[in-house]
C-alpha positions as a Markdown table, in Angstrom:
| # | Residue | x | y | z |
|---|---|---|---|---|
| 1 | Unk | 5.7 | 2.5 | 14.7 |
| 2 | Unk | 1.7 | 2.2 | 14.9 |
| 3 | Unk | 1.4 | 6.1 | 14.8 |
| 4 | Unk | 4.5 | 6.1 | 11.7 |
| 5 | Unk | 2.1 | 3.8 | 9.5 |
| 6 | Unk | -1.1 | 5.3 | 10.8 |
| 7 | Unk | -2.5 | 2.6 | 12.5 |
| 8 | Unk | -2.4 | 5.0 | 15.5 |
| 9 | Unk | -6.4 | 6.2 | 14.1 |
| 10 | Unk | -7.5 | 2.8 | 14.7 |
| 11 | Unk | -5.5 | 1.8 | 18.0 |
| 12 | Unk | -7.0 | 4.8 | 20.1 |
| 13 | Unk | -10.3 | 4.2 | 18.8 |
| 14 | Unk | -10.4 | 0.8 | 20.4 |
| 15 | Unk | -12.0 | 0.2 | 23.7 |
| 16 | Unk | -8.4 | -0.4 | 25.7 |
| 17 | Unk | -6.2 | 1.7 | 22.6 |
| 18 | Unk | -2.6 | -0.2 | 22.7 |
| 19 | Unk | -3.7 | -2.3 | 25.9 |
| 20 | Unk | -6.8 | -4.2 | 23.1 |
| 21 | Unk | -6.9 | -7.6 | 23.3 |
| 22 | Unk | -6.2 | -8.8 | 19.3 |
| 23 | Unk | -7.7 | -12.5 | 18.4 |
| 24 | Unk | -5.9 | -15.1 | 16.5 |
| 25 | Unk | -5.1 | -14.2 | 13.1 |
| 26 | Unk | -6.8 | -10.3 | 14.0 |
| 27 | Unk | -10.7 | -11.8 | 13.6 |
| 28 | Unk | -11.5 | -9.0 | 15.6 |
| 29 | Unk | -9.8 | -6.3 | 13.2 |
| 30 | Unk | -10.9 | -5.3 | 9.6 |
| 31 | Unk | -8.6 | -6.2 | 6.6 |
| 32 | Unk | -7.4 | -2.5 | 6.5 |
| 33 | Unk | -6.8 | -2.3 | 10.2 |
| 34 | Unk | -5.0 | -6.2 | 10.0 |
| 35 | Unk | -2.7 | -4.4 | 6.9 |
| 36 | Unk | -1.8 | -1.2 | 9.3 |
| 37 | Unk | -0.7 | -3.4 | 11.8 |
| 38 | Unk | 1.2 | -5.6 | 9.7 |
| 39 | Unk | 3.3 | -2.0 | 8.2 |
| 40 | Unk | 4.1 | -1.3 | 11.8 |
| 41 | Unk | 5.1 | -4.8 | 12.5 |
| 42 | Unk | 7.3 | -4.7 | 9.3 |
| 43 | Unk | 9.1 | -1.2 | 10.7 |
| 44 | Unk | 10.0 | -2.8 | 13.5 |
| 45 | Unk | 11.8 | -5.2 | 11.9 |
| 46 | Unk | 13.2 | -2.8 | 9.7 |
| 47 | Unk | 13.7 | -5.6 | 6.7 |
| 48 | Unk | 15.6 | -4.5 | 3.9 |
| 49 | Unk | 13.4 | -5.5 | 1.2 |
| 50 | Unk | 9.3 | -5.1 | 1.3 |
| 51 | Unk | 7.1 | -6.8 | -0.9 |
| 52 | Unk | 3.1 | -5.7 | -1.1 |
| 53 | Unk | 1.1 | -7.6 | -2.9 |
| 54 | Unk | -2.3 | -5.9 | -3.1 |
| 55 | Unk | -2.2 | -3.5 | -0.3 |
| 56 | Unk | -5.1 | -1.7 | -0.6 |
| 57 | Unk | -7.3 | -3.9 | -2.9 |
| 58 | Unk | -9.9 | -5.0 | -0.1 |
| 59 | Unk | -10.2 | -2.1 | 1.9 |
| 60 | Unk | -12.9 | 1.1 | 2.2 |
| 61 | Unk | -11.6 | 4.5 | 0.8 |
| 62 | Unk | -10.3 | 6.1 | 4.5 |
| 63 | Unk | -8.2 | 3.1 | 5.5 |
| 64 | Unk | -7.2 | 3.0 | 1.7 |
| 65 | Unk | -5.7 | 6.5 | 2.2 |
| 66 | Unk | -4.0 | 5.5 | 5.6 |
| 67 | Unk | -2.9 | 2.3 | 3.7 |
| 68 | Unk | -1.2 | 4.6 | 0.7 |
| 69 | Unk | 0.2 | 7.6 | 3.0 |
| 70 | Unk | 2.3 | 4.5 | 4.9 |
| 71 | Unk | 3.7 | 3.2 | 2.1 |
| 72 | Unk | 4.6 | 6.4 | 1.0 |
| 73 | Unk | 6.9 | 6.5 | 4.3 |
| 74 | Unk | 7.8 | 2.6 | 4.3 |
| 75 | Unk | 9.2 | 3.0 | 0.7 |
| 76 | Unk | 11.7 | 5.6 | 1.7 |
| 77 | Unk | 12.8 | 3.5 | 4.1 |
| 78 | Unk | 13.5 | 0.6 | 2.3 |
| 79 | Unk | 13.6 | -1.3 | -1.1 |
| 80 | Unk | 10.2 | -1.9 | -1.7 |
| 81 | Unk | 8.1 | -4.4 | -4.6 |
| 82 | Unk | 4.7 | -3.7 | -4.9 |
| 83 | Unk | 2.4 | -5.5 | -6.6 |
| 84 | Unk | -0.8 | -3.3 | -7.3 |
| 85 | Unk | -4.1 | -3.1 | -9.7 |
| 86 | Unk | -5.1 | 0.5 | -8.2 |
| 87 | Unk | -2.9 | 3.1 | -9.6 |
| 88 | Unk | -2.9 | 5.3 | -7.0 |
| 89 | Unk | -1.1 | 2.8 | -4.5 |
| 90 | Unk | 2.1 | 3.0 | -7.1 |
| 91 | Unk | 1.7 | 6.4 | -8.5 |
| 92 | Unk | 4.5 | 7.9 | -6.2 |
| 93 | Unk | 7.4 | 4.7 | -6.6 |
| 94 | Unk | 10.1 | 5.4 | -8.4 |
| 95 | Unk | 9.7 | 2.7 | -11.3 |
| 96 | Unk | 6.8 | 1.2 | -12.6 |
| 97 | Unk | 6.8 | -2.4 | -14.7 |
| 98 | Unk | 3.6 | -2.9 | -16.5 |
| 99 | Unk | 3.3 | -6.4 | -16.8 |
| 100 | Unk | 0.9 | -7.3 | -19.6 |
| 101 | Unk | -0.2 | -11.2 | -20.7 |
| 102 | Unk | 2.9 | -11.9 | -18.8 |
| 103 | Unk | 5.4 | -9.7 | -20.5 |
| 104 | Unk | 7.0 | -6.7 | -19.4 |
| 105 | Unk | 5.5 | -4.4 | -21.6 |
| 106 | Unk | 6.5 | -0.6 | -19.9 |
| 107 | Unk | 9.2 | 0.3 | -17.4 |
| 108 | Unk | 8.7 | 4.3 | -16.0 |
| 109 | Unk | 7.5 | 6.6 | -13.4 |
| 110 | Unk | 4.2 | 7.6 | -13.4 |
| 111 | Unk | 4.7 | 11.4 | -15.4 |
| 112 | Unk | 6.7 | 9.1 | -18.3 |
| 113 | Unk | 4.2 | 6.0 | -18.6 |
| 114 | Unk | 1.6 | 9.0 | -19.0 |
| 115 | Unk | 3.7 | 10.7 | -21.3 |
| 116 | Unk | 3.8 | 7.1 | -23.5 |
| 117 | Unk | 0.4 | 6.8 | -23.9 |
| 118 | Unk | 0.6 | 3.6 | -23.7 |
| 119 | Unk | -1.4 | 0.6 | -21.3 |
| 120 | Unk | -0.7 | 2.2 | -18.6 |
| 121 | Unk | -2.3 | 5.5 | -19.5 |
| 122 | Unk | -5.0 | 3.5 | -20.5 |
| 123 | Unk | -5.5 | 2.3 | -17.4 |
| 124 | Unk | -5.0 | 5.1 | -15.8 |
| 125 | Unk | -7.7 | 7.0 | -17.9 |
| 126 | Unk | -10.2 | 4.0 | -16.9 |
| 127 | Unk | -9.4 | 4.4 | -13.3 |
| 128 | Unk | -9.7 | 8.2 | -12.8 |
| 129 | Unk | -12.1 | 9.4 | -15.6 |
């Protein structure tokens, strides 16, 4: 499961790889390497729902790409909810709710809320240029 959710380019990088001694609550990991682990965990458990809230928002840009390329796999695996501010984490889902001042304001993929022109071209637009 590790090398599934790429957690596999931090394991072997450790001192003892999958022998590594991991401290309470994963003090000794970084928040990217914590969120890898917890993908692989969640695989093994195969769960029929996932629910992310915030994957990627407190992590470098490499681990960010790791972080996105497993949730690419996870959410063909299962029913997934994310909960995301950076687009790119939810650009590849099948539906995306745009939730503004607590209404649903847009329902779509990405190509179709682009199309719109709406607030979540906006954002996107802000984000990328």
């Amino acid at each position: 499961m590790a090398r599934y959710v790429n957690a596999n380019t931090f394991i072997e990088k450790l001192p003892d790889q999958y022998l590594s001694r991991v401290e309470e609550r994963g003090t000794t990991l970084s928040v990217g390497q914590r969120q890898l682990l917890s993908f692989a965990r969640a695989m093994a458990f195969e769960p029929k729902i996932l629910i992310l809230d915030e994957a990627t928002s407190s992590v470098d840009v490499e681990t960010e790409y790791y972080i996105q390329e497993a949730i690419k796999k996870l959410i063909k695996q299962m029913t997934s909810i994310i909960i995301a501010h950076r687009l790119s984490t939810i650009q590849n889902v099948d539906r995306i709710i745009v939730i503004h001042k607590g209404e649903i304001r847009e329902i779509g993929n990405h190509e179709e809320l682009i199309a719109k022109k709406g607030i979540y071209y906006n954002l996107y637009q802000m984000q990328y240029f």
